[in-house]
C-alpha positions in Angstrom: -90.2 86.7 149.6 -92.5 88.3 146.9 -92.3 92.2 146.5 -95.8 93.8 146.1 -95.8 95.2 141.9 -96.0 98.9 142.8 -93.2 98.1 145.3 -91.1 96.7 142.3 -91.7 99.9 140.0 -90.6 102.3 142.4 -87.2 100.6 143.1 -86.0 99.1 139.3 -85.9 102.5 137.8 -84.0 103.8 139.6 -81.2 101.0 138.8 -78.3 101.6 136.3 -78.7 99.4 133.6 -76.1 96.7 134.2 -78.2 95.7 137.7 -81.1 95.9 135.1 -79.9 93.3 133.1 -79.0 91.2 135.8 -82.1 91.3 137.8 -83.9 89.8 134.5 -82.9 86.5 135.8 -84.8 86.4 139.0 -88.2 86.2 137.7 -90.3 85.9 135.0 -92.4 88.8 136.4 -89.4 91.0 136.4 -88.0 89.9 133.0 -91.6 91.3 132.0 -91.5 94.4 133.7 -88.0 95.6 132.8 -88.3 94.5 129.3 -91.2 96.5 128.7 -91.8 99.2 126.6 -93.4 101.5 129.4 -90.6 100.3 131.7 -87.8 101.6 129.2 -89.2 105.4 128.8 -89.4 105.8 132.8 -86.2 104.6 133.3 -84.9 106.6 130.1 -86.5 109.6 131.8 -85.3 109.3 135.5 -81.6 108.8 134.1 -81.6 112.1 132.2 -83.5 114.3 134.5 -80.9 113.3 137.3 -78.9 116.2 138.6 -76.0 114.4 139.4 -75.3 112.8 135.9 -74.7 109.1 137.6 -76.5 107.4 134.3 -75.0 109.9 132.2 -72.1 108.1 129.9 -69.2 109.1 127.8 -68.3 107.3 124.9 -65.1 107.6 122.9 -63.2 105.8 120.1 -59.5 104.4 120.6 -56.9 102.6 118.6 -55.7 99.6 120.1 -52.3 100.0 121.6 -51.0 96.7 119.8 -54.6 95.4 117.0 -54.7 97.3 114.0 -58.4 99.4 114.0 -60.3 101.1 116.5 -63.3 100.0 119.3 -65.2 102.2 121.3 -64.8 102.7 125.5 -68.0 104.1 127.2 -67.3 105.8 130.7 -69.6 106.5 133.6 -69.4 109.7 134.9 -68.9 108.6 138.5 -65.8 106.6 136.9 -64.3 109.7 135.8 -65.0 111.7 138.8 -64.0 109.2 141.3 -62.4 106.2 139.4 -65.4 104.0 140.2 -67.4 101.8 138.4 -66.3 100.1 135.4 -65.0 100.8 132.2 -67.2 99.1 129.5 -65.6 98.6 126.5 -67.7 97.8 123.1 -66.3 95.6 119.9 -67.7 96.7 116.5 -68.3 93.9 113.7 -66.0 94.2 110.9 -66.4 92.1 107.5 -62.9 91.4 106.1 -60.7 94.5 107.0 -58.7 94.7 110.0 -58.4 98.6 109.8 -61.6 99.7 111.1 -61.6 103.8 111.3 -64.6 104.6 113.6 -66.8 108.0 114.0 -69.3 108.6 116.7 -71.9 110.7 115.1 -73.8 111.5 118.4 -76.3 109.1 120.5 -79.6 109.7 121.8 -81.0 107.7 125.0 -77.8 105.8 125.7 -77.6 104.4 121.5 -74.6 105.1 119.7 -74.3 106.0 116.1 -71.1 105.0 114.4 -69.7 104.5 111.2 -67.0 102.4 109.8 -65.8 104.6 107.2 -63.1 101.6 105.8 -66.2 99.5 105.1 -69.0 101.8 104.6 -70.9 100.4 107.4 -73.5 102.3 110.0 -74.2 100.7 112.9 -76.6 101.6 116.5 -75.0 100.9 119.6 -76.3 100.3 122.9 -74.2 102.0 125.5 -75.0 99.9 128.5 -75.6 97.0 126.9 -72.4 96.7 123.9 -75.3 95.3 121.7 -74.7 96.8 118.2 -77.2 96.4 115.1 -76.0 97.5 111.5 -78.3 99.6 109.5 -78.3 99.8 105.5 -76.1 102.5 103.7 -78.7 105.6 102.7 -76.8 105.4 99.5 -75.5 102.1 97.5 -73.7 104.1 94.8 -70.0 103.6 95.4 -68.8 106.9 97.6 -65.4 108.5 97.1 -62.8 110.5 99.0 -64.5 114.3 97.9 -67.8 113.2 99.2 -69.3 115.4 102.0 -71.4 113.2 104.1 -72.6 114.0 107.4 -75.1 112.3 110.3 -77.3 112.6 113.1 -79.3 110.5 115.7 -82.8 111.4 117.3 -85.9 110.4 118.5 -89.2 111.6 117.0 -91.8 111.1 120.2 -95.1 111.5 118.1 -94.1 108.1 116.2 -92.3 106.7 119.2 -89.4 106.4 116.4 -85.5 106.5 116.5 -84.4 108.4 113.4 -81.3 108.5 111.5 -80.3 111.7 109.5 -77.8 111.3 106.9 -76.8 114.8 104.3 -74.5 114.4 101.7 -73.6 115.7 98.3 -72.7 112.2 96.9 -75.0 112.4 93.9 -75.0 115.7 93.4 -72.4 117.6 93.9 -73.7 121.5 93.8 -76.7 120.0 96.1 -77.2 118.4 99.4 -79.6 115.6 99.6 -81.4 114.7 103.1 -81.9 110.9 103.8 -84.1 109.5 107.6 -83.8 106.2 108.1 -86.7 105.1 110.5 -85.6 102.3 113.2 -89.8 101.4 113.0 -90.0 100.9 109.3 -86.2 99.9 109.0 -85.7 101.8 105.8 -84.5 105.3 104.5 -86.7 108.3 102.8 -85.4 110.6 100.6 -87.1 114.1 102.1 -86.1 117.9 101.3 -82.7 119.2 100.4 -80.3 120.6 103.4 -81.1 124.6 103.2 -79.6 125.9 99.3 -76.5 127.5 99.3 -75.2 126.6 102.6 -73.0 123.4 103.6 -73.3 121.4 106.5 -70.0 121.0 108.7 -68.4 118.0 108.9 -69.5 117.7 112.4 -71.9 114.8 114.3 -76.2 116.3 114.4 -76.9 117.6 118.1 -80.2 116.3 119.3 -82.2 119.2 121.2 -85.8 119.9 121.6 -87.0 116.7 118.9 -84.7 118.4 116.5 -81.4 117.9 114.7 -79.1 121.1 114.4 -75.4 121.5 112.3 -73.8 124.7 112.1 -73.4 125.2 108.3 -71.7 127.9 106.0 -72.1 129.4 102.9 -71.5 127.2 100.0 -68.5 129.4 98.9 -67.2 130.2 102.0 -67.0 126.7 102.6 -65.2 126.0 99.2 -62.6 128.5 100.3 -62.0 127.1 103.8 -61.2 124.0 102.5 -58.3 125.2 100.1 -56.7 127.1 102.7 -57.9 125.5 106.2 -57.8 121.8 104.8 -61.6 122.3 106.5 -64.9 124.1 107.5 -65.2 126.9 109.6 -63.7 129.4 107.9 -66.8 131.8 107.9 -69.8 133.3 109.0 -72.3 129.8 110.5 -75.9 129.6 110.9 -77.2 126.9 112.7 -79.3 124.5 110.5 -82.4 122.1 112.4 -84.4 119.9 110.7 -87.1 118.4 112.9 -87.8 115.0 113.7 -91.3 114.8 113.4 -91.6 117.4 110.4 -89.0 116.2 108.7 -88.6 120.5 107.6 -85.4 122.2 107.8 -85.4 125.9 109.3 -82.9 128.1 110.5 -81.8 128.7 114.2 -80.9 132.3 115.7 -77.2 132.6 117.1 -76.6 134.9 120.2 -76.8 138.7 119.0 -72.7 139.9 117.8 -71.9 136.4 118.2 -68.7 135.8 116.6 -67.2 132.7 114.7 -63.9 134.2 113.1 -60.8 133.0 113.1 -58.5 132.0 115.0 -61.7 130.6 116.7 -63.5 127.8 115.9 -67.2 127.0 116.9 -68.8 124.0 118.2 -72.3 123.2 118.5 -74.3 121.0 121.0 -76.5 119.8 123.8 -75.5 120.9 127.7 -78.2 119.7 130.4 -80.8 119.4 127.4 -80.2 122.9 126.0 -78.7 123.8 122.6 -75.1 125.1 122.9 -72.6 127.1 121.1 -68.7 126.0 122.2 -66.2 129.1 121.0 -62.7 128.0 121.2 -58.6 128.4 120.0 -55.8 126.5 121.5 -54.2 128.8 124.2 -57.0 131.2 124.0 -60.6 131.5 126.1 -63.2 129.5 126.1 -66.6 130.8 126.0 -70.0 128.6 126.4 -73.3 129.9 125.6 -77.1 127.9 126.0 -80.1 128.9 124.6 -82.6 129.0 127.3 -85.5 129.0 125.3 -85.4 127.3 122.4 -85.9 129.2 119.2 -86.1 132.3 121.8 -82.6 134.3 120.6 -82.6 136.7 123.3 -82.5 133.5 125.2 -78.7 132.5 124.6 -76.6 133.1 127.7 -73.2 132.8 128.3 -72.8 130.4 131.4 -69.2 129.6 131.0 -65.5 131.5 130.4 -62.1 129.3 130.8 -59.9 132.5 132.3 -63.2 133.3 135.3 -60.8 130.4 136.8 -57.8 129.8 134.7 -55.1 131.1 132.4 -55.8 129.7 129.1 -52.3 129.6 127.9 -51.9 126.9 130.4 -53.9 124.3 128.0 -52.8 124.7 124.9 -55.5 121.8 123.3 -57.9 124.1 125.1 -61.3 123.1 126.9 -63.9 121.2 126.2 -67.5 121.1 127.9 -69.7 117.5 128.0 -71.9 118.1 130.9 -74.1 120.8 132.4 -75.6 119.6 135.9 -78.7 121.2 136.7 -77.0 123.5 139.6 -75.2 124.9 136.9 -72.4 123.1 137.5 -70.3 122.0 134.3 -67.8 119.2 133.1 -65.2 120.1 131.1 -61.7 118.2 129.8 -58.4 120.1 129.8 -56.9 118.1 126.7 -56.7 114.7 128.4 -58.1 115.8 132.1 -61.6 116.1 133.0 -62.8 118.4 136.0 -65.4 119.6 137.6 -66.1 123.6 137.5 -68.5 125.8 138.9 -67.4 129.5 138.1 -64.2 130.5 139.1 -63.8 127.6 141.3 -62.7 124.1 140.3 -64.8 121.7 142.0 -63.5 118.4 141.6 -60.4 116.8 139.3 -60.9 113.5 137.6 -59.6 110.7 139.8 -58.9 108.1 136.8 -56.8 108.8 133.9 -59.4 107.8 131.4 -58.8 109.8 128.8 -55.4 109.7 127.1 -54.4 110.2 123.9 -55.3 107.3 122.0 -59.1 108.8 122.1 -60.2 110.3 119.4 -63.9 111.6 119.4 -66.1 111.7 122.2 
């Protein structure tokens, strides 16, 4: 029996991508359909404006218990609420070493970016799909232990274009120097410096309103943190964007007396589309702020405290959030846990013991 077209388009999007990938076999109308490029956006769209995160996925690096090198693990968020689904598990290329050290510098409509830091390779992964394509190095000149490189992922919707951000100070050391690579035109473009006198943190760009943000400090700040911390963080942070489309770097406003002093350290990144500021110790609160409106600094609003429901001293690797649900409702892991909270009430524990310690990043 033939399904009338419109019929079709109102049932496929709203299919997880695995049935998607199946249901290209039964005809050559629907290989059509679900391959195109219209196809893609609306089902990109429906997955993120879902309130209960089903499409939403949560993808983490792990050594192998007995291989030498580490793979990624992507989990569904029904998996980790309820043990369901499957666990889909994603093999990265390697050239001729065995001791493949990952990092997952952030993804944007279910792709991946990760690099291979033993072999200096960048690749794009497809969540759903475990389909990985390796990109060029932004920089051939041979990189060594001191260099400060950082990256980011986005999409730039006026050129329908996936962009790659990389900042590093690998041939200049007093400078940072801003690389895009463009997915369209497969190759990178040198464009303005990262802001002068401040230095990026060695943290993963957070996509937010066709923009890439990094919390960055002051040049000698940073130097200091580094001979004392062994890291970043050790100062006053401004929050850094460059935009997509633009390609311009400006500053973002922080919450007014927002503090990032120690013993805290500060996290940024994206809850239920907004941009988010994560302040945290081990055995201390945890506070969550979002920016409302974006660029609007009377905006930021703290939606989230780890004693409204619990003692803090109860988790010493302290608390982490990766989801905000549209009723306000917000995901958060408790070192290897992951539950549920809404307030001062704890909705819903995780089910599965996903997350153990062999992850390393999420």
């Amino acid at each position: 029996m033939n399904l009338p077209e419109e019929i079709i388009y109102k049932i496929l999007p709203n299919l997880p991508v695995k049935s998607l990938l199946r249901f290209k076999c039964v005809s050559k109308q629907w290989r059509s359909i679900i391959s195109s490029k219209e196809f893609i956006k609306e089902h990109l769209k429906k997955a993120s404006t879902n309130p209960n995160c089903t499409h939403h996925m949560i993808t983490m690096k792990f050594k192998h218990r007995y291989l030498q090198g580490e793979q990624t693990r992507s989990y569904s968020l029904p998996y980790l609420l309820e043990g369901t689904t499957a666990v889909i598990d994603a093999h990265i290329p390697r050239r001729e070493s065995n001791r493949c050290h990952l990092r997952i510098w952030g993804s944007c409509d279910g792709i991946a970016l990760i690099t291979s830091n033993a072999e200096g390779m960048i690749f794009l992964l497809n969540v759903a799909t475990t389909k990985s394509n390796e990109i060029p190095a932004s920089n051939p000149k041979e990189r060594y232990l001191g260099d400060h490189i950082v990256y980011g992922l986005g999409y730039d919707e006026s050129t329908d274009d996936y962009k790659v951000v990389c900042i590093d100070d690998v041939t200049n050391p007093k400078s940072y120097t801003t690389q895009i690579y463009s997915c369209k035109s497969l190759s990178w473009k040198k464009v303005e410096n990262f802001k002068k006198g401040l230095v990026p943190l060695d943290d993963p760009g957070k996509f937010v309103s066709g923009k890439l943000h990094w919390l960055a400090e002051a040049a000698a700040e940073a130097a200091a943190a580094r001979v004392e911390y062994g890291g970043g963080g050790g100062g006053d942070l401004d929050i850094v964007s460059i935009d997509l489309a633009e390609e311009k770097y400006k500053i973002v406003p922080k919450p007014e007396n927002f503090s990032t002093s120690i013993p805290y350290q500060t996290m940024l990144g994206d809850l239920g589309g907004y941009l988010s500021l994560v302040s945290y110790a081990p055995m201390l609160d945890t506070y969550v702020w979002v920016m409302k409106k974006y660029g609007v600094r009377e905006s930021w609003t703290k939606i989230w405290t780890l004693s409204d429901f619990a003692d803090p001293k109860t988790y010493v690797r302290g608390a982490m959030p990766l989801f905000l649900k549209s009723n306000g409702d917000i995901l958060v892991t408790f070192g290897p846990c992951v539950d549920l909270c809404n307030g001062k009430n704890k909705l819903h524990e995780s089910r599965a013991a996903a997350i153990d310690d062999l992850f390393r990043a999420v």
